[in-house]
N, C-alpha and C positions, 0 to 999 in steps of 0.2 A: 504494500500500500504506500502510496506517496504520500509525504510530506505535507502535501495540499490539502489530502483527505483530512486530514488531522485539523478539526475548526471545532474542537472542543479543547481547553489546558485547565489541566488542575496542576495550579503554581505550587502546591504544597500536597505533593499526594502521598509521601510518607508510605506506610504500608497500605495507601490504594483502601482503609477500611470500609470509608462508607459506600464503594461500588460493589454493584451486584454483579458486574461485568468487571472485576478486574484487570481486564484485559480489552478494553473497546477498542474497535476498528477505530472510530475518530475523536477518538483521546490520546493527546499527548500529556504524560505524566513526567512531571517535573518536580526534583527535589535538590536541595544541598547536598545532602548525607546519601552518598553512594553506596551504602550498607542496607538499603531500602531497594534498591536496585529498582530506579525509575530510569524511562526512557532517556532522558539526558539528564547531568547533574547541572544544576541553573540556579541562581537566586534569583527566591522572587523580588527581589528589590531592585535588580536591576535583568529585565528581561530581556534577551537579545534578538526578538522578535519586531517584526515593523508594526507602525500602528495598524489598529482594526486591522489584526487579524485574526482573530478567533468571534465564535460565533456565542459560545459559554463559555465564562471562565469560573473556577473555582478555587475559592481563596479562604482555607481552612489553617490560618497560622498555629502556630505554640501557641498553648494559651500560657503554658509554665513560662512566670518571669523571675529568674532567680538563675543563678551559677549552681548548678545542681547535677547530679546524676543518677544513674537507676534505671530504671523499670520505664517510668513514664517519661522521662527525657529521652531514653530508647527508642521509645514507641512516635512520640509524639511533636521531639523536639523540644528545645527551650529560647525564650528570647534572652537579651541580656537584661539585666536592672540599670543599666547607663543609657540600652541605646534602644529600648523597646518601642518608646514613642517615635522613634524616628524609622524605626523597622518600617511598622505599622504602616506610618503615613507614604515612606517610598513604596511599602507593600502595595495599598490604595494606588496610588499612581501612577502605576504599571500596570496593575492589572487592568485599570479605567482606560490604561493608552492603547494597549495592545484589541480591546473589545473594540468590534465592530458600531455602528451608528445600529441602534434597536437590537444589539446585544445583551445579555442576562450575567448578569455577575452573581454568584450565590456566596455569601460570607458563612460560616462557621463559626460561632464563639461559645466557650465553656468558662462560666464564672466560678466553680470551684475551685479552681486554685488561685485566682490573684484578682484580675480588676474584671470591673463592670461593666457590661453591655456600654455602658452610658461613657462611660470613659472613654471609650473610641469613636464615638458620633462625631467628634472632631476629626476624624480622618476619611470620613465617610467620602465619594467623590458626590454623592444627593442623598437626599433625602430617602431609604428603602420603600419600593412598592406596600413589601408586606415584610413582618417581623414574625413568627412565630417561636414559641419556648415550649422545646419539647421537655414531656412530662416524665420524669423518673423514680424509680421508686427508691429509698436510703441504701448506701452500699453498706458493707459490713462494720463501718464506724461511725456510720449514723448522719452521714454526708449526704446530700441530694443533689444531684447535677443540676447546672443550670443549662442548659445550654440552648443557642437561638440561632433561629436561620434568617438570615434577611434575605431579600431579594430586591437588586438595582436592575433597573433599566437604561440604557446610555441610549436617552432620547434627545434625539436634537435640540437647541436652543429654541429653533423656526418653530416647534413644532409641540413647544412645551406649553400649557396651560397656563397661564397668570395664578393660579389656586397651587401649582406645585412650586414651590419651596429649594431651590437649587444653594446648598450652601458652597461649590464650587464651580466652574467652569470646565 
């Protein structure tokens, strides 16, 4: 399959968990950590792709902020505690560049281990379509995930509603 076929990236696909197709014809999976063994090793913070060119992108960062290791740094990754906000926002920035015009960006975020949904709305490239928080039940220390999916749309300026709220360009 060519390169072209490929109009789906998940910038942080890790070990691929949340697909049911770990393996899709028009997904490219991209990560840092080459011990995951994604299609090319890439940071999402600076992606080496032209603009709009993907049709979905998926942007599942670390939610762990801390110099840490284990289990869940293994699995999931970690940001730094210096330079997370700045991850983030170049994370946002690239994934918004690289999306098509009427492209879908899907975020992932888990508030059990450090900061809040709300804490990143500043990094947002708009305002999400829809937000959802999926429901869990307590792990074995009495923890409950949070976790929430937003979903952006990269609608043109032309073509946006006066009622939607765009806190970037």
């Amino acid at each position: 399959m060519e390169k072209t076929d490929k109009f789906i990236l998940d910038a942080t696909a890790g070990f691929r968990m949340m697909w049911r197709n770990k393996h899709h014809p028009n997904c490219l999976y991209i990560d840092s950590r080459k011990e995951v063994n994604p299609d090319e090793i890439q940071d999402f913070r600076n992606l080496p792709y032209p603009n709009k060119r993907f049709k979905l992108v998926l942007f599942d960062p670390p939610h762990i902020i801390q110099n840490a290791r284990g289990n869940m740094v293994r699995d999931f990754g970690a940001l730094s505690p210096e330079t997370w906000q700045s991850d983030l926002k170049k994370g946002f920035s690239e994934c918004w560049r690289v999306l098509e015009d009427y492209g879908v960006l899907i975020f992932k975020w888990s508030e059990l281990c450090h900061k809040k949904l709300r804490d990143l709305e500043q990094f947002f490239p708009c305002e999400p379509l829809f937000t959802q928080k999926a429901k869990h039940v307590p792990d074995s220390r009495g923890r409950v995930s949070k976790t929430f999916w937003c979903c952006f749309m990269k609608i043109p300026k032309a073509f946006t509603f006066s009622s939607q709220k765009e806190k970037r360009g």
